[in-house]
C-alpha positions in Angstrom: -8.0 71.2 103.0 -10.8 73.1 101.2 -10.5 73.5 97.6 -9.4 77.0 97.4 -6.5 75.3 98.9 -5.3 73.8 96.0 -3.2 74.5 93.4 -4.3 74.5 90.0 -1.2 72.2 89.3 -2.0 69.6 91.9 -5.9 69.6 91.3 -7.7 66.2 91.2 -8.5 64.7 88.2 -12.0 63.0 87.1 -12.6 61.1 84.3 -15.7 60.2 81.8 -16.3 56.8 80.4 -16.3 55.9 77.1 -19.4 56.5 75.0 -20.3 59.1 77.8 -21.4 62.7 77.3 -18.2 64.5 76.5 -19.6 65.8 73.2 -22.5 67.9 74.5 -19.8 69.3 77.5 -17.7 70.4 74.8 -20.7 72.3 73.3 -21.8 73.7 76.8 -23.8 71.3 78.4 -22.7 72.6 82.7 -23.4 69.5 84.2 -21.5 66.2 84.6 -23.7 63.0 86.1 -22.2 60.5 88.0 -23.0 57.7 86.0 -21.0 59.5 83.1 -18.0 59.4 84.7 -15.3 56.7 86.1 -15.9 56.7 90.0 -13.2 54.6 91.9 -12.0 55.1 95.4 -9.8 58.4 95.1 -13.1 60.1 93.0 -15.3 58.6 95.5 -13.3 60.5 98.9 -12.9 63.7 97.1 -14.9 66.5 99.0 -18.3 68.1 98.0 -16.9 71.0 96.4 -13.2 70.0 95.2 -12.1 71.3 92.2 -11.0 69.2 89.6 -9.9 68.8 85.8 -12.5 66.8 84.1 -11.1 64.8 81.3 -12.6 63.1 78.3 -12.2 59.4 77.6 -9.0 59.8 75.9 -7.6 61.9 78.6 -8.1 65.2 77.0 -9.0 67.7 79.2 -12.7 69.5 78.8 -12.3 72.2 81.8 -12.2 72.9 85.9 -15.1 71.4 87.4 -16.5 71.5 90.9 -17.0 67.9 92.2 -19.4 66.4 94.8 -19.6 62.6 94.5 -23.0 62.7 97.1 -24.9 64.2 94.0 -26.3 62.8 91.1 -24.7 65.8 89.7 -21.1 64.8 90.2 -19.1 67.9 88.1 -20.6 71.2 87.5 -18.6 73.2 84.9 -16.7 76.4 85.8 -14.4 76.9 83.0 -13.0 75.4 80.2 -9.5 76.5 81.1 -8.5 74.0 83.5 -5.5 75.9 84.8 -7.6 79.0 86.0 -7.8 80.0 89.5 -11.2 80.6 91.0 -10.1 83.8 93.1 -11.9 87.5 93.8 -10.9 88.6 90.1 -12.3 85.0 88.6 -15.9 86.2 90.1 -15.5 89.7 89.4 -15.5 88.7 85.6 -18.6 87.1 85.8 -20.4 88.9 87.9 -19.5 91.9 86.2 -21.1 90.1 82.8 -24.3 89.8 84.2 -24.2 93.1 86.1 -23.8 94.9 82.4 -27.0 93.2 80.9 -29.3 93.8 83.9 -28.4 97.2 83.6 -29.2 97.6 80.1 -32.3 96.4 80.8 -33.6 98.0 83.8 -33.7 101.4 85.1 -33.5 100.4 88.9 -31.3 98.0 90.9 -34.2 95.4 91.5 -33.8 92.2 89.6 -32.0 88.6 89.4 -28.2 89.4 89.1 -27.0 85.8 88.9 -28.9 83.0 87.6 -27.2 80.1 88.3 -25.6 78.2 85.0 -27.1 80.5 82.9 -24.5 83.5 84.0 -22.0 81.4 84.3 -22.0 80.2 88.2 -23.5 77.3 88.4 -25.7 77.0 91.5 -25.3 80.5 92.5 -29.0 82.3 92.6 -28.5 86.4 93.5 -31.4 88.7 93.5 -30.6 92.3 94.0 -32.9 94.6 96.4 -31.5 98.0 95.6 -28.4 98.2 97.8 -29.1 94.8 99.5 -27.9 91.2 97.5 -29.7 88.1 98.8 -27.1 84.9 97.9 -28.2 81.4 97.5 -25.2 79.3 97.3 -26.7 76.2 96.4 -23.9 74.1 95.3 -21.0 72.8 97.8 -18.1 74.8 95.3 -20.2 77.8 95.7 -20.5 77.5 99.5 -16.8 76.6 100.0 -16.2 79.7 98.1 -18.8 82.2 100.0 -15.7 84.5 101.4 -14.3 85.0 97.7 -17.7 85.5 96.5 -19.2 87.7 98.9 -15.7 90.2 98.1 -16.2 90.3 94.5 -20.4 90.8 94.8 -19.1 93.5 96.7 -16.5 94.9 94.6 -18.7 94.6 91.4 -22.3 96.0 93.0 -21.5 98.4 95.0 -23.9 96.5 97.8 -24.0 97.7 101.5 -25.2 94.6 102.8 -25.3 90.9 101.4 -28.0 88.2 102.9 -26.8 84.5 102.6 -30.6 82.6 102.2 -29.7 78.7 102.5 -33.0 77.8 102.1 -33.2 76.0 98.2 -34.5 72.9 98.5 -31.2 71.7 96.4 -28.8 72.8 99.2 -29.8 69.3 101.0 -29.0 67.4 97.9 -26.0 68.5 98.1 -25.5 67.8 101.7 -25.1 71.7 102.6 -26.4 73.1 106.0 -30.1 75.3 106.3 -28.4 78.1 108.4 -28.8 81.7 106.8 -26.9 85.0 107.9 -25.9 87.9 106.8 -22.2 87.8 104.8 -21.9 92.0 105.0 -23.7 94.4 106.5 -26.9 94.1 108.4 -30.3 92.7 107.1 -33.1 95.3 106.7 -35.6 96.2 109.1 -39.1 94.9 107.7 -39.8 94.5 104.2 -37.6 96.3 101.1 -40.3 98.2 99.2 -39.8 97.1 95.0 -41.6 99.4 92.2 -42.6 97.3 89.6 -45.3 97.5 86.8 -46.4 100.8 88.3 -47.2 99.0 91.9 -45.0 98.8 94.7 -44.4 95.2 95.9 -42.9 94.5 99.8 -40.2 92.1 100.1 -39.2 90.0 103.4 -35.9 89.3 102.8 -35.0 87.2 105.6 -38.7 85.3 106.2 -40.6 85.3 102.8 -40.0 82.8 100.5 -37.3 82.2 98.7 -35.1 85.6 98.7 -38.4 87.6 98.9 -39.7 88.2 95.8 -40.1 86.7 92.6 -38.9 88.1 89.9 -39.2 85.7 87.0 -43.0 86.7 86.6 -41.8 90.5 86.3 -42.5 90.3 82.3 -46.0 88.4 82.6 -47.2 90.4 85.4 -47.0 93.0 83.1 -49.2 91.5 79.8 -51.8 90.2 82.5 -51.8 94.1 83.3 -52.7 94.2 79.8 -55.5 92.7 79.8 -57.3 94.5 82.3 -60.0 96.9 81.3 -61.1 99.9 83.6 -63.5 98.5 86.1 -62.5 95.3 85.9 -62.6 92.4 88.8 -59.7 90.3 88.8 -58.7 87.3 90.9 -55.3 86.1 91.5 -54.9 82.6 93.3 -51.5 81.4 94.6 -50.8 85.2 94.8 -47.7 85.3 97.2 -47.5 89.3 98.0 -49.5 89.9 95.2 -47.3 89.7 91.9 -50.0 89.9 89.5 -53.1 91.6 91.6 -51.1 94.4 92.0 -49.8 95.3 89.2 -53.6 94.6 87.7 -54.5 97.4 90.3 -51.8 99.6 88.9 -53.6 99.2 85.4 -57.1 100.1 86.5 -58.9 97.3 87.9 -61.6 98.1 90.0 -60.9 94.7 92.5 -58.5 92.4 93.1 -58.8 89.6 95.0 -55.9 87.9 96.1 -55.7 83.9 97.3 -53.2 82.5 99.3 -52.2 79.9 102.3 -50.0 82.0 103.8 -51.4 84.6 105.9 -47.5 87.0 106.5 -47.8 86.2 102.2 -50.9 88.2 102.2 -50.1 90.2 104.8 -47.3 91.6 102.5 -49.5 91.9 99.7 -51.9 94.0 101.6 -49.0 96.3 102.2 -48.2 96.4 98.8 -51.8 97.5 97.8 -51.3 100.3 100.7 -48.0 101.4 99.7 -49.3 101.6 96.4 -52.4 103.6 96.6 -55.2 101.3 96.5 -55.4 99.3 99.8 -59.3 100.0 99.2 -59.8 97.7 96.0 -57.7 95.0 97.6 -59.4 92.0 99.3 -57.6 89.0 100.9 -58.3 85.7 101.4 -56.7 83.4 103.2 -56.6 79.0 102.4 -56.1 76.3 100.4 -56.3 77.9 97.0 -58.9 74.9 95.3 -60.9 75.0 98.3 -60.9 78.8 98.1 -61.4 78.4 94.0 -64.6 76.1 94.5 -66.2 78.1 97.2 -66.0 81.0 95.0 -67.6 78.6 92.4 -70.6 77.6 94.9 -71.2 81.4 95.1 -71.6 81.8 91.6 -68.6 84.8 91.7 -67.1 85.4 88.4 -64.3 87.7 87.4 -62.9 89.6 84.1 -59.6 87.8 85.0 -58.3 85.1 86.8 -54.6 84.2 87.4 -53.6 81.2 88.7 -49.7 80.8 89.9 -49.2 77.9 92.1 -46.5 76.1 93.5 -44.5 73.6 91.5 -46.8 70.7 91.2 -44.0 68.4 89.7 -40.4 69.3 90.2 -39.3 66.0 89.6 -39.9 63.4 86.6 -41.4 60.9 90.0 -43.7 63.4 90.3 -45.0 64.8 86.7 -48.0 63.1 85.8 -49.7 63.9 89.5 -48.4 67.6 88.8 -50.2 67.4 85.4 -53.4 66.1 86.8 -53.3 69.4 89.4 -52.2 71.6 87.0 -55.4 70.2 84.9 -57.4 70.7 88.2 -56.9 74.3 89.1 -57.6 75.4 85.2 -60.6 73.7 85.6 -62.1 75.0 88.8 -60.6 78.2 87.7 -62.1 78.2 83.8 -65.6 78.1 86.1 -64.5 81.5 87.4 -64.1 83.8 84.1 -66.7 86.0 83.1 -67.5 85.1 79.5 -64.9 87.0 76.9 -62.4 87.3 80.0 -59.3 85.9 80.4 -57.1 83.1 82.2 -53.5 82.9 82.9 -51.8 79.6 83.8 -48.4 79.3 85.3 -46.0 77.1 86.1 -42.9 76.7 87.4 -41.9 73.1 87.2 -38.8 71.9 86.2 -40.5 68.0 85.2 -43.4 69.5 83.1 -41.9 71.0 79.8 -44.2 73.6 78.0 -46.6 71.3 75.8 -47.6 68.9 78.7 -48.5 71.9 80.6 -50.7 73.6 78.3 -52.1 70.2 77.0 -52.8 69.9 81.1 -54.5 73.7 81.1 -56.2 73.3 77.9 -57.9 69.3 79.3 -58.8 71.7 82.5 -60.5 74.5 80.7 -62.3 71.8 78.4 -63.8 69.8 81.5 -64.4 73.1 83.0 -67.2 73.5 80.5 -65.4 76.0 78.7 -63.6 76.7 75.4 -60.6 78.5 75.3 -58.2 80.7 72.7 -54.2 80.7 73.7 -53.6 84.3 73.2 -50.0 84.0 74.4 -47.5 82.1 75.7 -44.9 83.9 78.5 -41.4 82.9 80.4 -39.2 84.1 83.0 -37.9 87.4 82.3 -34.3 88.6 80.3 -32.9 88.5 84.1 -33.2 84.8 84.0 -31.7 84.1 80.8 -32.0 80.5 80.0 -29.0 78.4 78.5 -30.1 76.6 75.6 -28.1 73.9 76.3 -29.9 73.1 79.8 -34.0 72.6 79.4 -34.1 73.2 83.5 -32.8 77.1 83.0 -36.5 77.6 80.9 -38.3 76.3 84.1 -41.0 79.0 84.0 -44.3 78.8 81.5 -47.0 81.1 81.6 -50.0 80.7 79.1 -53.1 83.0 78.9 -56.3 82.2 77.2 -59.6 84.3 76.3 -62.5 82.4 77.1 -65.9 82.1 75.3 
């Protein structure tokens, strides 16, 4: 029996020890841990996915929430009425929410539609490519519901064809297969052209990484575009298909020079530059990004702007303080790399490293790179990936850009 099976009457019920976090649940913390809660035998055998009430340790219920006792995260919240039925009109509702404020904010159907917690399905990432939705279900509710889901995206969007991308690194931890497919429709032939910033970016929506484009940077490709002076040279390392790079191109630069390891990454960028209008000013190359960063160094090669947007270096508290040390390490080698009175933007998109370790990490790099630098401005993910104040992980995405002397 799945849990759609189940009558809101019969549904399971978990509940939290005493001194536990009931408090913040009630003031909209989404997720449950499984040390919070009382896990015997019948909690233990429930299914990843089952829905059940979650009650506090007097027995008062908080809300529905979806269970799976193989994750740390044992409940994620749905609702706080425990009754409700999770059915095609129950994600209509929600979809429909954070269909309304990405329209009011952009004038083309190319953005993050669902963003997880933070719209109110937790574990659910959408991105929208015009008419095309790419769904990560990455949460054992959400892929036990997929039919329900896939109906209402449908109902609500309008969207002709609907990719299922199973390939967040989460899906594991919750014990969910790798296999992607299409839900509706069929996928698109080669890459979904996206007009952004004045640029035209070109999306693989079944091979590229993660559902093909990011979107999160949208906001701080556009201030690095901002900085770029007519004529300028402008380097952008850990480029993917060219996020910033291109849309510095759109705002006059003369070159950009786009790093990355992976050569259909690049390839796509290249494309974009094409498709844009100024293949000619684009140059690839193709490696590991510091070994690319210090050859450029041995050549004595400067540039008016530098961008640096690697990978997450420390995704997990295990992990921070080597992810600090090579966040430290790229401002450093990249500091080497700005013309004097240019500029340097420093990302990062790790959970683990909250905003003042990561600039204190940039701003040890810049210093050790011989050079002294002013914060000019501090970015995040864009209004399409609102964050929930009550979860630190939803403001995963830091962005800080100095002028260098």
């Amino acid at each position: 029996m799945t849990a759609t099976d189940i009558a809101p009457a019969a549904r399971p019920q978990i509940k939290m020890k005493p001194k536990s976090n009931a408090r913040a649940i009630r003031h909209g913390f989404p997720w449950v841990y499984s040390n919070e809660v009382v896990t015997d035998r019948r909690t233990k055998k429930l299914a990843p996915g089952t829905l059940a009430v979650l009650l506090d340790e007097g027995l008062t219920p908080l809300g529905l929430v979806a269970v799976n006792p193989e994750s740390k995260i044992i409940g994620r919240m749905l609702d706080k009425n425990p009754e409700v039925e999770i059915n095609v009109a129950w994600f209509e509702t929600r979809l429909a929410r954070a269909l309304k404020l990405r329209e009011q904010i952009y004038d083309a159907p190319f953005y993050r539609l669902v963003h997880a917690e933070s719209d109110g399905l937790p574990g659910v990432v959408i991105d929208r490519f015009g008419t095309t939705c790419v769904l990560q279900p990455n949460a054992a509710w959400a892929e036990l519901h997929l039919e329900t889901l896939t109906e209402a995206l449908a109902n609500v969007t309008g969207c002709e064809v609907i990719l299922k991308n199973a390939s967040g690194r989460t899906r594991s931890l919750e014990g969910l297969d790798d296999v992607s497919m299409a839900l509706l429709g069929h996928a698109p032939d080669g890459a979904v052209p996206v007009v952004m910033n004045g640029a035209t970016y070109m999306a693989d929506l079944t091979g590229g990484q993660k559902t093909g484009l990011f979107y999160d940077q949208r906001e701080n490709h556009a201030f690095a575009a901002r900085l770029v002076a007519q004529g300028d040279s402008v380097l952008d390392v850990f480029s993917h298909v060219g996020g910033f790079g291109l849309a510095m191109l759109a705002a006059g630069a003369q070159t950009v020079t786009c790093i990355d390891g992976s050569a259909p990454a690049l390839e796509l960028a290249r494309q974009g530059a094409e498709a844009s209008g100024f293949g000619d000013r684009f140059v690839a190359r193709q490696g590991d990004a510091f070994d690319q960063l210090a050859e450029l160094a041995q050549d004595g090669v400067q540039f008016d702007v530098v961008i640096c947007d690697p990978p997450a270096f420390a995704p997990s508290k295990p992990t921070l303080e080597a992810g600090l040390r090579a966040y430290e390490r790229v401002a450093r080698l990249a500091a080497a790399l700005v013309k004097p009175g240019g500029y340097l933007g420093v990302c990062s998109c790790s959970h683990a490293a909250d905003l003042t370790k990561f600039r204190n990490a940039s701003a040890r790099g810049i210093g050790r790179g011989g050079r002294r630098g002013s914060l000019i401005h501090t970015g995040y993910a864009g209004p399409d990936h609102p964050q929930l104040p009550q979860l630190a992980e939803s403001g995963y995405l830091k962005a800080a850009f100095y002028r260098l002397d």
